[in-house]
Structure formats: structure tokens, C-alpha cells
N, C-alpha and C positions, 0 to 999 in steps of 0.2 A: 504494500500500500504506500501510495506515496506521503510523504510529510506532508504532515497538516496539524494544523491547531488543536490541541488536544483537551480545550478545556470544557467544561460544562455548555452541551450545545443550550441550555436554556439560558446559560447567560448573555446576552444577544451584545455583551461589551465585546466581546471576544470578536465582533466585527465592525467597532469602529472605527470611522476612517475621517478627515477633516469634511464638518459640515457642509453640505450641499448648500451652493450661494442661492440657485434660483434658477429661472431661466434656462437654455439649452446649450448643453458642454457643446465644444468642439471636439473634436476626432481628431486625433493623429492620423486615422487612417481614412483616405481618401471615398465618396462612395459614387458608386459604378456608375457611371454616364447610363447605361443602358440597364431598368430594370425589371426582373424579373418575376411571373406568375407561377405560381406552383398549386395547381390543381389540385383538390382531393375529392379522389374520388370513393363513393360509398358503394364498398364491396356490395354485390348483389341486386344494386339497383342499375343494371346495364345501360342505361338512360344516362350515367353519368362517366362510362366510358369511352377513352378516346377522344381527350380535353386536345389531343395533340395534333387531330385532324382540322380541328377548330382555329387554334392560337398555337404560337410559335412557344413552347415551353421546355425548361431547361431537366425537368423532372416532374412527376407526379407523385402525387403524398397517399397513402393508404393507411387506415387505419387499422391499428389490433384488436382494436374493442370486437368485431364481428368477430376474430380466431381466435377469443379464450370466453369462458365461460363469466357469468357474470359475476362471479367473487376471484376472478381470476387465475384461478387454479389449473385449470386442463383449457384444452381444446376445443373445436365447437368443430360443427360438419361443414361448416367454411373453410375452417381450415385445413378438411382433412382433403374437401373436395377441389382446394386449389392445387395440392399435394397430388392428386387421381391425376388431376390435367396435366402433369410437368413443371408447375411450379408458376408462379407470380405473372411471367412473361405470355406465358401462353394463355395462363387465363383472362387476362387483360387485353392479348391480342395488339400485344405497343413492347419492340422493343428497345424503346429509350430506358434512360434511369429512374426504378421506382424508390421511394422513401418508405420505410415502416414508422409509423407516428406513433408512440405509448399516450398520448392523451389522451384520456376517456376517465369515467366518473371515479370518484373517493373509495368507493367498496373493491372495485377491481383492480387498481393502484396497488393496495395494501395488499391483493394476495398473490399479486404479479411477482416471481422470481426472476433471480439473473436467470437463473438455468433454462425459464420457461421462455425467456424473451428470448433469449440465445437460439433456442428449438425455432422460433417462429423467424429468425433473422435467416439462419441457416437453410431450414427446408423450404420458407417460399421461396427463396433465390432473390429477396430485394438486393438493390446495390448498396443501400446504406439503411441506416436506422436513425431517428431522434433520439437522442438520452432519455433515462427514465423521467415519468413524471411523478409530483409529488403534492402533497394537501400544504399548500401556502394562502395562506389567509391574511389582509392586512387588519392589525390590531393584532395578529395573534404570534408575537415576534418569536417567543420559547419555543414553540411547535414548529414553529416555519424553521427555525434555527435547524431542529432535530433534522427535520425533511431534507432539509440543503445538504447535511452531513450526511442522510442516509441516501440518496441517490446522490452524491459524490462515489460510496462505496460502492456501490451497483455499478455505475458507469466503470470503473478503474475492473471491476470482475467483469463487464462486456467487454473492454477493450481487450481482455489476457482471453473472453471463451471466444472469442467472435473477432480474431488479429488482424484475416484481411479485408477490414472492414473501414472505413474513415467513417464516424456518424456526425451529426447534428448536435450539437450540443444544443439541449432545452435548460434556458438561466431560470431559476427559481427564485423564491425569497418574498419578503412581507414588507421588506426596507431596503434601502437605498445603500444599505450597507452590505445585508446580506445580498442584493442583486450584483452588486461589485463583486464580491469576496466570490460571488459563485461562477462571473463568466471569468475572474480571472484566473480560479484555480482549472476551470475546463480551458484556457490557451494555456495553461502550465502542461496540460497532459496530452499536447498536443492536436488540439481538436481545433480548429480554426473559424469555421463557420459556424454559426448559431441562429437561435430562434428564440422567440417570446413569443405566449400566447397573450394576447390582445384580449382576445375573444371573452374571458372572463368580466373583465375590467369593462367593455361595454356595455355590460349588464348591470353595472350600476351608477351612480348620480355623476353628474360632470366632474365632481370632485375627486369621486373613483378613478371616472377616466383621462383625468389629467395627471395624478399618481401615474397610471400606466405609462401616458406617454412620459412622464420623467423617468423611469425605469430603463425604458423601451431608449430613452436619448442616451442615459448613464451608461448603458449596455454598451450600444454604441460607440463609445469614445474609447472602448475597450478591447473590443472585436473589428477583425477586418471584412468580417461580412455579417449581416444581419438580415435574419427573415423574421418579418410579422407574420403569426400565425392567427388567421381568424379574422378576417377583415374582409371588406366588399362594400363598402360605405366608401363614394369620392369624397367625402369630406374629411373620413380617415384616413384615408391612402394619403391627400396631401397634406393634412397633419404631419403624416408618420416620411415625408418625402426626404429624410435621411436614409431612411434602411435602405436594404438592394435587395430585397425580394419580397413580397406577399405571399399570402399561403391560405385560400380561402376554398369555402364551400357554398358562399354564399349565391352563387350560380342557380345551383340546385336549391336553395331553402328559398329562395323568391322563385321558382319557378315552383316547388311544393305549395307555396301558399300565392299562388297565382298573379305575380306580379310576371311583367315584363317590360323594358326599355322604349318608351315611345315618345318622342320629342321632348327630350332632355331631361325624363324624367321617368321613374317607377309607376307604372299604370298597374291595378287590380285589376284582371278583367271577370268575368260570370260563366261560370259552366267549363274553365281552364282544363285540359289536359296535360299530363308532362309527357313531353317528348324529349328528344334526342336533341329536336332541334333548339325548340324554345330554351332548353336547360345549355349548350352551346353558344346562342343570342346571347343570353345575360353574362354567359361566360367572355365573350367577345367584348360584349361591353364595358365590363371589371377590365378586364386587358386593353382598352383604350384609354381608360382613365390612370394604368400606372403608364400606359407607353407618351401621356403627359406629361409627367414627370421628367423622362428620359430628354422629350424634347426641349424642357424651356431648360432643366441641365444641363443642356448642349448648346444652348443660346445664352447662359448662363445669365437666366432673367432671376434673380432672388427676390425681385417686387414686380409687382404689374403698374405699369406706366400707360394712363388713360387722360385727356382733356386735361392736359398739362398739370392731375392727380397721382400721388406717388400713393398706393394703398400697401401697406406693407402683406406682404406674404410669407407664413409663417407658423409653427405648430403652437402659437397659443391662440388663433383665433375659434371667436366665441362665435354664439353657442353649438356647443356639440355635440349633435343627438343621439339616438339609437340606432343600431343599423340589427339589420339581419345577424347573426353570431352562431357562433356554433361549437360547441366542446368535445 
């Protein structure tokens, strides 16, 4: 195991670091002029495969939650039956690079082992995996401490059962301390790329999700790559228009609940089906609103310049709503 801090995870001193001023850090590390969508797709709903025929993407994201049972313990016939087919590639019918994602609910977290995740990395044939997830709660700083500690040890037993693998690092934590402390012990062990779920943090009040995005920028300043997990709101995408990747589903969850993209806006419509297509539209759409991004960072516009109006642009503007989400 590698060194690390050895003292009472519940003392949550054991991660402080000089007070956070405000506002959003800068990055030593540069972020991508060009960036990226990372689809996920929900095993078994065929509707949502093949994001790649759609949009230009660097990966797709798949989740465990459908290949272990719901306390997380064994297997499900998902997984046995991606296993029948030849493995991940062929069930999917795409052979680009897949992701294995461990986010999914509190109950199945807790009975998830290294060994079991290891089983699921190895036999579907994904390319990579996210790090373990863990139950981080803000207010709940002793708990979240344990969790940051205990999927540190998980990850460090993936990386020794699961060698040729490079994953994802998923940063945890309840504070600005433990969010540091945790994506820099994952570049201490080698992991480079990362991820933050979002997605939580839009479920609750503005306040919630401006913690987020402080997290999500702190992270940042620390990682040379960063994926938002759980996003499909333009309003958060250009919020979040530091990171270099999104990671959403939200394609699929407004097409589930019958929205669709019709002059510049989310339209409900009545008597909706999902289709292939519809659930691909809103996916095109989330992928024009980050391929935004890429362009004015290539025009290197950081304010919008109107009727001789400088309006600043930037991740603290207000108010910022609800979007679709997804865990």
C-alpha cells in the first residue's frame, strides 16, 4: 500500500490544506481546445446504443449497476449474458473504447468488492474502469473522510488485480480538503485522468451546486484532465467550461420523459415514443452545446462582446437551475 496519512480518518484535520480564497483557481494544466462527450449508455435499453454513429466520441461509459446484484454481491444475467456474447465489444456492436462506471446507489457501493469489480473489468473486456465509488455527503466530513480512505485502498488492490488496465480516477470527498487530498493522492498512483460526479450536487439548492462546481474547479487545478460526470444542462456545460470532457445520460432521460430539442429549447411533447432516433437528437444536441465550448476556446473569446456590452462569461453566473441528472 502506498504511504499515506495514517491518522484517524474521522479527524477530517488530517486534510487540511491553506483556506480556499473564493472564486475559481487556475490550473497549471492547460484544458483541451477540443472537448469531449462521453456517452453512457444503459445496458439493455438498445435504444441507447451506438452514441458513436450519432457524434464523434472518444469513449463510451457503461455502467455496473445492471452486472451485480442489488447489494452488490454477485452477478446478474446481464452480466452473464454479455459474457455468452464474447464480451462488452460485441454486445455493444462498437469497437471503440468502453468505460466501466462503479457509480450506482449507497446499498450496492458497500457490498461491491475489489475482487468482484476486478471479475467485471476483466471478463466484459472494457478498456478501462472509473475508481471505486463511495457514500460522500456534504456536512458529513468523518464519514466522507473514512470513504476517501477506503476507496483509496480499493483503487491501489484494482490497480495490482487489474495491471493492464489505466482507469479513471473518481475524486470523492465532502470538503474542499478532502476533494484535494483525494485527486492528488490518485496522480501520486499514477492515474492521470479523472472524473467528478456532478450529477448528485444538481439535485440540490444553488448553494449545493455551486459547492460542486468549486470542487469540480479545485479538482481541476490539480488534474491534467477532467471529466464531468452527469451533466446535459447548457447552462452547466458552460458553467463547468474548464473541464475536457462531459459524461452524460441525459440524452436518454429527456427522451424517457418526453422532451426533445426544438428551437432553442426543450419541448415536452404528448403520446412520445423512444426511439433510436429521438434518444441520438438530444444526444447531438448535448454534443453541440460542448462543441461551443471548443469553439469560442479556439477564438479565445472568455467574455461575449455585444453593442459595445462586455457581459462577462463565466462559472459563477446566476441563477442555476435543475437539469435532467442521473446517478
Amino acid at each position: 500500500m502506498a504511504a499515506r496519512l495514517t491518522q484517524n480518518p474521522g479527524n477530517t484535520d488530517i486534510f487540511r490544506k491553506p483556506a480556499f480564497s473564493g472564486g475559481y483557481s487556475e490550473s497549471c494544466f492547460p484544458t483541451t481546445v477540443h472537448k469531449s462527450v462521453y456517452p453512457i449508455i444503459k445496458l439493455g435499453e438498445r435504444t441507447t446504443y451506438n452514441p458513436e454513429r450519432q457524434i464523434d466520441c472518444p469513449a463510451v461509459i457503461i455502467k455496473a449497476q445492471p452486472l451485480v446484484s442489488k447489494d452488490g454481491r454477485s452477478t446478474t444475467r446481464m452480466f452473464r449474458q454479455i459474457c455468452d456474447e464474447g464480451g462488452i465489444h460485441s454486445h455493444l456492436d462498437y469497437d471503440g473504447d468502453v468505460i466501466l462506471s462503479p457509480i450506482m446507489p449507497d446499498h450496492a457501493i458497500a457490498g461491491l468488492t475489489d475482487e468482484l469489480y476486478a471479475e467485471l473489468i476483466d471478463v466484459t473486456g472494457v478498456n478501462s474502469y472509473i475508481t471505486p465509488d463511495g457514500e460522500t455527503y456534504l456536512g458529513e466530513a468523518a464519514h466522507s473522510a473514512s470513504e476517501v480512505f477506503r476507496v483509496l485502498d480499493q483503487t491501489e488492490a484494482l490497480l495490482k488485480l487489474c495491471p493492464k488496465y489505466t482507469p479513471v480516477g473518481l475524486v470523492k470527498g465532502c470538503t474542499l480538503e478532502q476533494v484535494r487530498y483525494h485527486a492528488a493522492s490518485l496522480q501520486s498512483l499514477g492515474i492521470r485522468r479523472c472524473c467528478f460526479h456532478m450529477g448528485d450536487f444538481f439535485r440540490g439548492s444553488h448553494a449545493t451546486i455551486s459547492v460542486g462546481m468549486r470542487f469540480a474547479s479545485a479538482i481541476r487545478t490539480i488534474v491534467p484532465e477532467l471529466i464531468i460526470y452527469g451533466i446535459g444542462s447548457r447552462r452547466h456545460i458552460n458553467a463547468l467550461r474548464f473541464a475536457d470532457g462531459f459524461a452524460t445520460q441525459s440524452h436518454y432521460v429527456k427522451a424517457f420523459y418526453g422532451y426533445k430539442y426544438e428551437g432553442a429549447r426543450w419541448v415536452r411533447g404528448r403520446g412520445h415514443v423512444i426511439t433510436w432516433d429521438t434518444i441520438m437528437l438530444n444526444l447531438s444536441v448535448i454534443s453541440r452545446f460542448v462543441d461551443d465550448l471548443s469553439y469560442q476556446q479556439g477564438l479565445n473569446l472568455p467574455s461575449a462582446v455585444k453593442a459595445g456590452r462586455t457581459r462577462r462569461v463565466g462559472t459563477t453566473e446566476q441563477p442555476i437551475k435543475n437539469s435532467c441528472i442521473q446517478k
